[in-house]
C-alpha positions in Angstrom: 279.5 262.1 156.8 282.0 259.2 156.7 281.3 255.5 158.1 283.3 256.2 161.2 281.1 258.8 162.4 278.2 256.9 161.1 279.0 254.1 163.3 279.9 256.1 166.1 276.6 258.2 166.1 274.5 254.5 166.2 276.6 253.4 168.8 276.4 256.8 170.7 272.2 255.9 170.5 272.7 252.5 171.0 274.6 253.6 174.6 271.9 255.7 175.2 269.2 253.5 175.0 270.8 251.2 177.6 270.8 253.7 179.8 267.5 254.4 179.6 266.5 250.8 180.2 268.9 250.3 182.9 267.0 253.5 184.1 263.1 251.9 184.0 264.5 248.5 185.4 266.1 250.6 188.4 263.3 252.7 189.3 260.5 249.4 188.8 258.8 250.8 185.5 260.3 247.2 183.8 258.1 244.3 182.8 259.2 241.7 180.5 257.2 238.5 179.1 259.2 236.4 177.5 257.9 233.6 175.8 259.7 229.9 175.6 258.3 228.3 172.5 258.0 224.6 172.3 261.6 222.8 171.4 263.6 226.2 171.2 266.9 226.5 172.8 269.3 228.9 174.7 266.7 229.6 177.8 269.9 228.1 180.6 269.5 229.9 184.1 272.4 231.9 183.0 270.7 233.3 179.9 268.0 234.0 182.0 268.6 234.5 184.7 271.8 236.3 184.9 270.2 240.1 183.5 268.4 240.5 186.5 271.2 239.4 189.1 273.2 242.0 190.3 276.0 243.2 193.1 274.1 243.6 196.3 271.9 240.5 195.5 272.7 238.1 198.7 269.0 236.7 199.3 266.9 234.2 196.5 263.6 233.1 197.2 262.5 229.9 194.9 258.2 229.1 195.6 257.9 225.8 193.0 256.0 222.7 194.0 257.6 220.4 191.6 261.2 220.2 193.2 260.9 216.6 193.9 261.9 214.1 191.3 265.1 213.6 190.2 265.3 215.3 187.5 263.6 218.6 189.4 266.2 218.0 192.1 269.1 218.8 189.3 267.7 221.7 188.0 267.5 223.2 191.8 271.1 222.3 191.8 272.1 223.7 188.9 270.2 226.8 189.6 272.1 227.4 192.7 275.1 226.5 190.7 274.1 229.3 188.1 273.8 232.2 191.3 277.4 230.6 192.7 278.9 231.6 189.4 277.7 235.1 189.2 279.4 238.3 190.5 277.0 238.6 193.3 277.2 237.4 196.7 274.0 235.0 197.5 274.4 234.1 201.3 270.5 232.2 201.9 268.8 230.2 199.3 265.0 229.5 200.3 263.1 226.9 199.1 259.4 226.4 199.4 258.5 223.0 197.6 255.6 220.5 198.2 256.8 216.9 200.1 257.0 214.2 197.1 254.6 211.4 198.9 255.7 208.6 196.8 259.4 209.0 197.3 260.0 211.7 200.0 263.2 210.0 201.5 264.4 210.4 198.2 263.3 213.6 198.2 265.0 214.2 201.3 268.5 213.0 201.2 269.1 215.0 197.8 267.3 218.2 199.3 269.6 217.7 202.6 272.7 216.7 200.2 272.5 220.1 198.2 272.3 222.1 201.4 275.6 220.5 202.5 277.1 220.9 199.2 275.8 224.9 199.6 276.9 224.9 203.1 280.5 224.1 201.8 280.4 227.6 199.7 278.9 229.4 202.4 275.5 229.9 201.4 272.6 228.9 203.3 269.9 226.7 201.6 266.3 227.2 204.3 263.9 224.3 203.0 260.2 224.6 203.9 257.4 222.3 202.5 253.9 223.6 201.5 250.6 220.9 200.5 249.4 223.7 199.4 251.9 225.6 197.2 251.0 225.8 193.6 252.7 229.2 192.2 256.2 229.3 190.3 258.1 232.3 191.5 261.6 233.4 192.1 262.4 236.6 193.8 265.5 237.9 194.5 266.2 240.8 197.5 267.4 243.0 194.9 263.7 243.4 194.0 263.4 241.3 190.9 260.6 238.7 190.8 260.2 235.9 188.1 257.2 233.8 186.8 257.9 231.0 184.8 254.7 229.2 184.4 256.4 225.8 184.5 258.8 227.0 187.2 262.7 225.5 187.0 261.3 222.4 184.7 260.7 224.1 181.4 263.7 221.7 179.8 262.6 218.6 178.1 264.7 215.7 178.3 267.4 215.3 176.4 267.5 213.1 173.3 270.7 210.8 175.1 273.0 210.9 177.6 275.7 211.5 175.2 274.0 214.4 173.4 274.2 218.0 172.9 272.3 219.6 175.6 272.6 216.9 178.2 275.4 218.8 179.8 274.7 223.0 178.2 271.1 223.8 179.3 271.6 226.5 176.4 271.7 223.4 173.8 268.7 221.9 175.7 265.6 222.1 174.1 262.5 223.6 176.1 259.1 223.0 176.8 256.7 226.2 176.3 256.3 228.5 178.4 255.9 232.2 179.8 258.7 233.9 182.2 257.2 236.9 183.6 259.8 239.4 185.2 259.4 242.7 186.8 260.5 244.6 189.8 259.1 244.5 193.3 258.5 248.4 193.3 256.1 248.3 190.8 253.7 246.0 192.3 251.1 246.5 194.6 250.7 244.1 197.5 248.1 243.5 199.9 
């Protein structure tokens, strides 16, 4: 047997094996834990986020109590920057945060400035506030629903403002973490 058919036969199994993943993540069979360790990099919303968003994908549901200081207000944005950029079509946006009582006109004005700024691309942001929210979860209307146990603020701040990852949440170094994700279809709920 020569290398081309080698390499053709692994990539032939390779194919395969995608399929049959793409398979169990269709039918709800899929749960992945991944695990964030402390100071690792390349964890961006796009990285990963972007597996699990797909055409038909047009509703996002984001449950995280800690959307409220500045820094948390970004990393909303830039989430719903990361879904504007993908191939799908997100038309709502729902947010469920807790009211920041130190600072909520802060709070506020950003919240109602990024819901112009969505407005603007079509896409509807719905803000409710919960005092009683604690739970991190995303969950999109194509069935996929995501834990991170520190929600959208896993990043730690970066080491400047003129440094690598200030800019490239892949350069950005996390906190750790766990991201749960699994399909809708293969939970039960009551």
């Amino acid at each position: 047997m020569d290398w081309d058919e080698k390499i053709k036969g692994y990539m032939d199994r390779a194919e395969q094996i995608k399929d049959h993943v793409n398979k169990l993540k269709e039918e709800g069979k899929y749960h992945e834990q991944i695990k964030i360790a402390a100071s690792s990099t390349g964890f961006s919303y796009e990285s990963l986020f972007k597996p699990y968003i797909r055409d038909g994908l047009t509703e996002v549901w984001v449950e995280d109590p800690y959307v409220r200081h500045v820094h948390q207000l970004y990393n909303f944005l830039r989430f719903c920057e990361m879904l504007l950029k993908c191939q799908c079509k997100v038309k709502t946006i729902h947010l469920l945060t807790s009211q920041d009582e130190d600072s909520s006109a802060q709070q506020t004005s950003a919240l109602a400035e990024i819901k112009q700024s969505l407005r603007s691309q079509n896409v509807c942001l719905d803000i409710q506030y919960s005092s009683t929210i604690h739970d991190r979860e995303i969950r999109f209307n194509n069935g996929w629903i995501i834990k991170i146990g520190r929600g959208l603020d896993y990043f730690k701040k970066p080491k400047g403002r003129f440094s690598v990852g200030y800019c490239d949440y892949d350069f950005r170094e996390c906190h750790e973490t766990t991201v749960d994700v699994f399909h809708a279809k293969h939970t039960k709920t009551t």
